[in-house]
Every structure is written in structure tokens, then in C-alpha cells.
C-alpha positions in Angstrom: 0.0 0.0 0.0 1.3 3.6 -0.4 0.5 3.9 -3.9 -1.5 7.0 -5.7 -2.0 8.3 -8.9 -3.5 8.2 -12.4 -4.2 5.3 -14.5 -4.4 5.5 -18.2 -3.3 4.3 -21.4 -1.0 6.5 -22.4 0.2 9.4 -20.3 2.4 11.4 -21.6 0.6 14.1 -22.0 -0.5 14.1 -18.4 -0.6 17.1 -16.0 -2.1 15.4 -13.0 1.2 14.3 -11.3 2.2 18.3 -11.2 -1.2 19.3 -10.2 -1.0 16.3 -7.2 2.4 17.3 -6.3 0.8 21.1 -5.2 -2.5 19.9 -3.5 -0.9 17.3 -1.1 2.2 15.5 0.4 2.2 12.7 -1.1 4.1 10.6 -3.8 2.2 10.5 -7.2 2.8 8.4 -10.2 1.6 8.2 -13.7 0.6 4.3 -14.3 0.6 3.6 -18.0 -1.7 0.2 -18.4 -3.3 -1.9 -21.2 -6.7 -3.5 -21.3 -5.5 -6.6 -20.0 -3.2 -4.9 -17.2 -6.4 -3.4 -15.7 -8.7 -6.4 -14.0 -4.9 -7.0 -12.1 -4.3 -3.9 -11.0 -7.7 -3.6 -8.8 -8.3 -7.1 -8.3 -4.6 -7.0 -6.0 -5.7 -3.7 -4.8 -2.4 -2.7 -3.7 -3.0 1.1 -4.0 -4.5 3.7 -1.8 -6.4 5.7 -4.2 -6.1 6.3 -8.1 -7.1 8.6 -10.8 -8.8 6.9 -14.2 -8.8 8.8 -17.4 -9.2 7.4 -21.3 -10.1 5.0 -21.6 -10.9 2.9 -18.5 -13.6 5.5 -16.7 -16.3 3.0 -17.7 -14.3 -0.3 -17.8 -13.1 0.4 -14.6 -16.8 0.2 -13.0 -17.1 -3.7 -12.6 -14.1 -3.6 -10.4 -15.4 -1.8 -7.7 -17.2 -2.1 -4.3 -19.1 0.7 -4.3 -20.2 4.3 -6.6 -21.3 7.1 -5.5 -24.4 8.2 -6.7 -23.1 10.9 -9.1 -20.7 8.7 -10.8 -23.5 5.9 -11.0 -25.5 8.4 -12.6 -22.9 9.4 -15.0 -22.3 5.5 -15.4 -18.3 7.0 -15.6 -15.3 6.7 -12.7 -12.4 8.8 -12.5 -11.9 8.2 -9.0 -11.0 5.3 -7.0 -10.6 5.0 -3.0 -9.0 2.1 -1.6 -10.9 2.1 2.2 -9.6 -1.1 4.2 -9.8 -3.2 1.4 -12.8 -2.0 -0.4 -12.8 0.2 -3.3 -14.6 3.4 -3.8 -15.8 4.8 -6.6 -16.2 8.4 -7.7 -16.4 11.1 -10.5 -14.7 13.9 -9.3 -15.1 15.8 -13.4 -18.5 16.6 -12.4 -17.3 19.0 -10.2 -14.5 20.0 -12.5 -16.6 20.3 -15.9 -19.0 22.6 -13.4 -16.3 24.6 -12.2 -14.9 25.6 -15.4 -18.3 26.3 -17.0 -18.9 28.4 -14.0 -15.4 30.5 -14.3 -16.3 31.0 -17.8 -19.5 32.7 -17.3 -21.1 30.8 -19.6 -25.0 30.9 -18.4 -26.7 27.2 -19.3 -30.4 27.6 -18.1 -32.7 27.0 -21.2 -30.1 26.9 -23.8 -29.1 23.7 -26.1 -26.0 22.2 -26.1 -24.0 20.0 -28.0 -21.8 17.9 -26.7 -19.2 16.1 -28.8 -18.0 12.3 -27.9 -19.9 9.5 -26.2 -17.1 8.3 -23.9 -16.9 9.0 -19.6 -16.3 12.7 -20.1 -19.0 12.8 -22.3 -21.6 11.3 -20.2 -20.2 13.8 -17.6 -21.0 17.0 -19.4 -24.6 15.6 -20.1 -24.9 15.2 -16.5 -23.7 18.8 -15.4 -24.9 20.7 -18.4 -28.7 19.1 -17.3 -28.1 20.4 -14.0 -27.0 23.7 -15.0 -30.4 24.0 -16.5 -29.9 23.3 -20.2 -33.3 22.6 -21.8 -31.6 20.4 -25.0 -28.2 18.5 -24.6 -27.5 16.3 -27.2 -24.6 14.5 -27.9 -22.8 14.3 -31.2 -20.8 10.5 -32.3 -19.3 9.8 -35.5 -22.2 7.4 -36.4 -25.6 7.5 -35.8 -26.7 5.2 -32.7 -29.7 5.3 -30.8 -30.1 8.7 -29.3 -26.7 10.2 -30.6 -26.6 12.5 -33.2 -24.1 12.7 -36.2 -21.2 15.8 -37.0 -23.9 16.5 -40.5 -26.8 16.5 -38.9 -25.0 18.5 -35.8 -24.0 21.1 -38.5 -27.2 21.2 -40.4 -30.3 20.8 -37.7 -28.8 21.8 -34.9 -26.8 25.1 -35.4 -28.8 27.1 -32.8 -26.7 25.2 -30.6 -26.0 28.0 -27.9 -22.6 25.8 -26.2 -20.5 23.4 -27.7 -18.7 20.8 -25.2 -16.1 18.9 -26.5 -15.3 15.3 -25.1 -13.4 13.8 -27.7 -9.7 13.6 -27.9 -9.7 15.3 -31.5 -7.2 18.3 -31.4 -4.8 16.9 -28.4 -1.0 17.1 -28.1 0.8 15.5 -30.3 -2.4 15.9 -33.1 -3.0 19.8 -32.5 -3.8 20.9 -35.5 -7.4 18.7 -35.6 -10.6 19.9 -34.2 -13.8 17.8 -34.0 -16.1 20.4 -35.5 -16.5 23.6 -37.9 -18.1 26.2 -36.0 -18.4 28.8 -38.6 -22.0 27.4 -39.3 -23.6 28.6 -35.4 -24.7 32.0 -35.2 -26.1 31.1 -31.6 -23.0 30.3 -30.2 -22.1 32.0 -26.9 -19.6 29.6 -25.1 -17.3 26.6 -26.3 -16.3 24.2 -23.3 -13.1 21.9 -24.7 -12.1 19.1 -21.9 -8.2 19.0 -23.4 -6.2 20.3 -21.5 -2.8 19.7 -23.8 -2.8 22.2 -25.9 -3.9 24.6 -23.5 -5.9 26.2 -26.3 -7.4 24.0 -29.3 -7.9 24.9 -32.3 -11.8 24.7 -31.4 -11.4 27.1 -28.5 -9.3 29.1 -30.6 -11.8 29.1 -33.1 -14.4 30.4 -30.8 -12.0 33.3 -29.0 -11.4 34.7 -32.7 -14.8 34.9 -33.0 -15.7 36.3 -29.7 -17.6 33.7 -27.8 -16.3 32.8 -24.5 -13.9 29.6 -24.5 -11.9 27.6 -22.8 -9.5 24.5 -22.8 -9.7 21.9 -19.8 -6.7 23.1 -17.3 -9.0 24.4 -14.7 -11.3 21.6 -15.1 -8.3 19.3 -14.3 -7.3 21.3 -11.6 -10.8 21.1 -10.0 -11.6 17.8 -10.4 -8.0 16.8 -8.9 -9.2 19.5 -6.1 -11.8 17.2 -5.4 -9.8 13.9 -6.0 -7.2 15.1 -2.9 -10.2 15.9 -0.7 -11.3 12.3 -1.6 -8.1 11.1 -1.3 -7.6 12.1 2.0 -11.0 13.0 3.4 -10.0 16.7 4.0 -11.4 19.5 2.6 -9.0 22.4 0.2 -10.2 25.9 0.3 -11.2 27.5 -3.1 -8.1 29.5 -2.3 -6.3 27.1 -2.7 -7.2 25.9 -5.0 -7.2 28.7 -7.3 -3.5 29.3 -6.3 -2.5 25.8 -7.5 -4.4 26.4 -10.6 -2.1 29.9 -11.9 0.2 28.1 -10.3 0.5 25.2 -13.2 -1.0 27.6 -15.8 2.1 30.2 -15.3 4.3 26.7 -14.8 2.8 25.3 -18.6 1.8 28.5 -20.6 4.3 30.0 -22.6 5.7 33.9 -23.1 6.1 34.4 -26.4 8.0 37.5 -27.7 6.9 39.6 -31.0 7.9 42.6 -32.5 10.6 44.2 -35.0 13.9 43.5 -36.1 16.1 44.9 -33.1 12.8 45.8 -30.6 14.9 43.8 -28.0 12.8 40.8 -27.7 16.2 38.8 -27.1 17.3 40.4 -24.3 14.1 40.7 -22.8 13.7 37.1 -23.5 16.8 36.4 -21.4 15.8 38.4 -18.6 12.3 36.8 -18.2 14.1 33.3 -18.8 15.8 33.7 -15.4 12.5 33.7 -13.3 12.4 29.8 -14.7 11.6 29.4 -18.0 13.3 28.1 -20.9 14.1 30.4 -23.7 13.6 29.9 -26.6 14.9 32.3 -30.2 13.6 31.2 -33.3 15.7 32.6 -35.5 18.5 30.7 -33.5 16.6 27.9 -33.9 16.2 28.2 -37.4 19.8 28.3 -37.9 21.3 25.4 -36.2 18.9 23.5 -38.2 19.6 25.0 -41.2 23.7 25.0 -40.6 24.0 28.2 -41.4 23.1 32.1 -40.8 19.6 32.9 -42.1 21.4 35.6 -44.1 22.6 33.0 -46.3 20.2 30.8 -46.2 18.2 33.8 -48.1 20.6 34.4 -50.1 20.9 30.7 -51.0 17.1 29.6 -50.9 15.4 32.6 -50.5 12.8 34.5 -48.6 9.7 32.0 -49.2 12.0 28.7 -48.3 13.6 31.0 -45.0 9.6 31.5 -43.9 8.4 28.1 -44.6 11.4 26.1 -41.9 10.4 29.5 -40.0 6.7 27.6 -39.8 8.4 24.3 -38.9 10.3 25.3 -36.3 7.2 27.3 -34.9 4.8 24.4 -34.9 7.3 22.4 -33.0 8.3 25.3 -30.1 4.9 26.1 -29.7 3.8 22.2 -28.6 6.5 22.9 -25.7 5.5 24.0 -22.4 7.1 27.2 -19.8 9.1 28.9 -22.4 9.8 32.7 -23.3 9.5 32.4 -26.8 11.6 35.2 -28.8 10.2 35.2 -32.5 11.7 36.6 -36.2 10.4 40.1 -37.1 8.1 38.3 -39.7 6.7 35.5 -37.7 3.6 37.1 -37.4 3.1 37.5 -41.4 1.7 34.1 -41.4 -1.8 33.2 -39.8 -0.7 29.4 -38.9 2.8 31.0 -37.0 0.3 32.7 -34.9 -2.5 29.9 -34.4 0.7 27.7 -32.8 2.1 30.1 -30.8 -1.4 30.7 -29.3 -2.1 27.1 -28.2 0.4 27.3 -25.5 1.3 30.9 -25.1 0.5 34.5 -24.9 1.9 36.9 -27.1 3.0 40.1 -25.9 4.4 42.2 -28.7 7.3 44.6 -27.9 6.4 48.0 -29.6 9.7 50.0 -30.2 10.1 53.1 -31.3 10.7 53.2 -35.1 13.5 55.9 -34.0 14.9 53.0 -31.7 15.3 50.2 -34.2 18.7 49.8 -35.8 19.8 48.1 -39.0 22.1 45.6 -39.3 23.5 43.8 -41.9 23.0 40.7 -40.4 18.9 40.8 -41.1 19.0 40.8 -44.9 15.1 41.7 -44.9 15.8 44.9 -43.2 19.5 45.7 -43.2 18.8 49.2 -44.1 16.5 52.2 -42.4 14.3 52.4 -45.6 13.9 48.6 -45.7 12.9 49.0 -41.6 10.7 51.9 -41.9 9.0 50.3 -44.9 8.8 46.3 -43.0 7.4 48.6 -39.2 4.2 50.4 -41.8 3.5 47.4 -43.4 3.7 44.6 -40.1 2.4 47.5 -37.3 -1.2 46.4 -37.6 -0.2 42.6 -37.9 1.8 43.2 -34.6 -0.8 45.0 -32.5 -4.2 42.6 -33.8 -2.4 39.4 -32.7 -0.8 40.5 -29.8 -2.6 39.3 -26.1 -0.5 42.5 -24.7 1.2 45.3 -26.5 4.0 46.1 -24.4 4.6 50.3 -24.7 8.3 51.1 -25.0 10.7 51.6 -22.4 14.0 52.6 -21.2 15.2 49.5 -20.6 15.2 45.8 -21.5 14.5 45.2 -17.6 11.8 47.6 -17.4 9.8 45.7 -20.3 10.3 42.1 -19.0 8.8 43.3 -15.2 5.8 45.1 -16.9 5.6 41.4 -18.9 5.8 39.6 -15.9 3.1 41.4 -14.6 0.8 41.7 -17.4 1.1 37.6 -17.3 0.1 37.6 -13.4 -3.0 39.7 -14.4 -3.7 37.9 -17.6 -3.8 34.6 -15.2 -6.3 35.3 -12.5 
């Protein structure tokens, strides 16, 4: 006995043993298991109390001594507690899927919602979004089955849908760039609900913020539900204080700072200095060299401007799947819609706005190597900079002054 933690297939993408590690005092581990591993593992019951997530909330069931009435309701489990010998079963996303839905502001009572996936989570989000007071849930599959309803028909009979939930694992680390469903067709929209957590932000809940509904990846659902799991765990209760703390605690820990602005605005060196508070720092356009072998200066001059921007993209998409980095970005990074999508999923962008007057040519940035070529590149990318910026940064003194004011912007940004 001794043992907690999260069971799962695979894990890798897991948070929980972070988010554990803050809420209690005790030794979590991530338990990767297979279908066959799972009748074992509780039938020796040589654990004190576990976490279940995909795909074993259901399968789990059979296994256990007792359910409490919400997870029987929910006919899911992502909570087990080992008691003496007999196991305990609860759903501790209820709570967490509430939680977030509540911090969103997103108001349920008589409203229709659609809720993507038919698996535990799914059967979760039924259960809170009928509690909250929606008047229509209906949940969406891939193929038509009993009561479910299809992706078409979600699209086509059902795009007064007022919130969107999604269940599925469709847009998760490692396969970002998926979503489960178009929402360009729902005029009625006013909040998206997405239970992944990895990428903070999906492309769904990006989706929705660029349209203006209110949206939100799963972080703080995770964090809740674990809130819940500890108090479980340990039959104790954790104040909403608390709570909250460990919740900007992880989100500052996992969401990344990412740097944009013109050639010779400093983001480097203001890079650096944020980097020191704990975060890895990340340039690009270093990055873009050591795979390249050579100085993007000549590797424009070798392959040009339209082969230079496409690695550019490359070695975006794969810095922005990281996690707690300062993110320091070419001058042109934000020329491309897709650079900006990435570097949204796990970051905020703060855009450095020098003083045209400050920014100094150099012949070692061939796209703007002379004053004309950086007066003409600041009029032509100053919209670009300040539309897809989270934070404009105002221009300072010094390289210090700008990382504090970011630090704090990101403090604000997080409650």
C-alpha cells in the first residue's frame, strides 16, 4: 500500500502528477496500463487511491465495491478510494466540468448544447450541463446510434446550438492541428467548453475566442476535479483558495511567453531576462539556424525568402507544442496566420512595440538591413503586430523595465 495516482493508457501528455504534487504531500505516479493490465491492478488492490482517465472510466466500474451516486448516474469513474480493502468509486469531473463552465460565465439555463464524444467525459458533461439548467443536450458521435446524433446533422439541424462541449480527444498534443467540428455554421453560439487540456488552447477554443464567444480549454477543469480527488483522497477539505493558487500556479508553470515585434525591438534580451525567473528560452531565428547549418542571411541568399519563412513555420509548430518557455520570434513571424495559431495554443503573445527611431539596422537581417527597408517592413507589419498581440508592451527605457511590466501583465492575464 502507499501507492497514488493516475491510470491510463497513455500518459504522456499528463498534468495530474504536477497538479498532485501542489494539493498534497504525497508521492504521485503516472501508471501507464493496457486493457488486460487493468482487471490485475484492482483485483490485488495494492494502491490507496487512483485517478482513471481514457479510456478505462467505464471499464473500470465492474471492479469496484461501491459508486457514489453521481458517478452511477454518470455510469463513468475517474476516482477510486481504496478504504480497508474496499474500493470506492467516484467522479470527481462533475465537479471540474462545473467549475470551469462556472469561471467561464457561460450561463446554461434554457439553452441547447452540443456535446461532442460519447465516452466518460461525455456522459459527464450531459450530467452537469442538465443540472445547470440546459433545456436540450444532445450528444454528437461519429455514427448514428440510438439517441446520438451525427457531426452532418449536428451542423445542419442543430446550429442554434448555444454551447458546444467537447469530449473527444480530436485536437490533443501530439495531433494539434485537428478539431472535432467547424463552427463557422452557429450564429447562436455564446460559449465553447473543450475538456483538453494539452494544448492549453485547441484549435476549437481558438476558433471560438477569434470569433468572440467565450472559451476555454480543460486546465482548470483538471485542476478542480484533482481539487476534489485530494479531498477524496484524504478525506479533507482544500479551500477555493487554494485551490485557485495551484491552478495559476500550473498555468504560469505550462503556458508560454512568447516574444513579438521588430527586427532589433529587443525581444532577445528581454527574453533572457524573463528566462531567469524559470523558463526556458527559446529564439527562433537561433533555432532556425542550427537546423539550417548556417546564418539565415545566407540561407536567403541561398534559398530565398519563401523557403527561409516556410522552416520558420516548422520550427514554430514544433516550439509552440512545448511547455514554460519565453518564446523570442523573427520580425516576420507574425506575417503568417498558422505562426500565430501555434504560438497561441500554449502561449500568450506580448508584442514589444519600439520606437521606429529605436530600431537599428544591421546587416545581419537581410530583410531589413537598411532604415528604408525598416521603416517600410514597421508600416507594413504594425497592424499585424498589435491585432495578434494578447498585450502590447509600450516602449521603455530598458530591456528590464519591459520584462517586469511582462511579468506582470502575465500575473494579471492569469487570474
Amino acid at each position: 500500500m502507499g501507492k497514488y495516482g493516475c491510470i491510463g493508457k497513455k500518459l504522456t501528455h499528463s498534468f495530474s502528477k504536477e497538479i498532485h504534487n501542489e494539493l498534497a504531500d504525497y508521492d504521485y505516479e503516472l501508471i501507464e496500463l493496457s486493457e488486460e493490465e487493468i482487471q490485475p491492478f484492482f483485483e490485488s488492490r495494492d494502491f490507496n487511491a487512483v485517478n482513471v482517465t481514457i479510456p478505462y472510466k467505464q471499464t473500470v466500474i465492474p471492479f469496484l465495491d461501491s459508486v457514489s451516486d453521481v458517478a452511477k448516474r454518470i455510469g463513468a469513474v475517474n476516482t477510486v478510494v481504496n478504504k480497508n480493502g474496499v474500493l470506492f468509486g467516484y467522479n470527481t469531473d462533475y465537479y471540474g466540468m462545473k467549475a470551469l463552465i462556472e469561471r467561464l460565465g457561460i450561463d446554461l439555463r434554457g439553452k441547447k448544447v452540443l456535446v461532442l464524444g460519447t465516452g466518460g467525459t461525455s456522459k459527464t458533461a450531459c450530467a452537469v450541463a442538465a443540472d445547470m439548467g440546459a433545456c436540450e443536450v444532445l450528444v454528437v458521435s461519429r455514427s448514428k446510434n440510438g439517441d446520438y446524433v451525427t457531426y452532418d446533422e449536428a451542423v445542419t439541424l442543430h446550429n442554434d446550438a448555444s454551447v458546444i462541449i467537447n469530449t473527444t480527444p480530436v485536437g490533443m498534443y501530439p495531433e494539434c492541428e485537428a478539431k472535432p467540428i467547424d463552427i463557422e455554421s452557429f450564429d447562436s453560439l455564446c460559449g465553447v467548453v473543450d475538456a483538453i487540456y494539452n494544448p492549453l488552447c485547441t484549435n476549437l477554443v481558438l476558433d471560438a475566442k477569434a470569433k468572440g464567444i467565450k472559451a476555454a480549454g480543460g486546465l482548470y477543469m483538471l485542476v478542480m476535479q484533482a481539487v476534489v480527488a485530494v479531498e477524496r483522497f484524504l478525506d479533507t477539505a482544500i479551500a477555493k483558495e487554494v485551490a485557485d493558487k495551484v491552478y495559476e500556479d500550473i498555468l504560469n508553470a505550462k503556458e508560454n511567453i512568447v516574444l513579438t515585434g521588430m527586427p532589433g525591438s529587443g525581444k532577445s534580451t528581454v527574453g533572457r531576462l524573463i528566462g531567469i525567473n524559470g523558463y526556458t528560452f527559446i529564439d527562433t531565428d537561433e533555432e532556425i539556424e542550427k537546423r539550417c547549418r548556417c546564418t539565415i542571411g545566407e540561407l536567403i541568399a541561398n534559398k530565398g525568402e519563401k523557403y527561409f519563412r516556410d522552416i520558420e513555420t516548422e520550427v514554430i509548430r514544433d516550439i509552440s507544442a512545448l511547455n514554460g518557455c519565453v518564446i523570442s520570434t523573427g520580425g516576420g513571424a507574425v506575417l503568417r496566420e498558422e505562426n500565430i495559431r501555434n504560438l497561441k495554443r500554449n502561449g500568450k503573445i506580448y508584442f514589444i512595440d519600439a520606437e521606429p527611431s529605436r530600431l537599428i539596422a544591421t546587416c545581419d537581417r537581410p530583410l531589413s538591413d537598411t532604415k528604408e527597408k525598416l521603416e517600410k517592413l514597421y508600416a507594413e507589419r504594425i497592424g499585424i503586430y498589435r491585432s495578434s498581440a494578447d498585450v502590447t508592451v509600450p516602449d521603455m527605457e530598458a530591456a528590464q523595465a519591459e520584462a517586469e511590466y511582462i511579468l506582470a501583465k502575465r500575473r494579471e492575464l492569469t487570474v
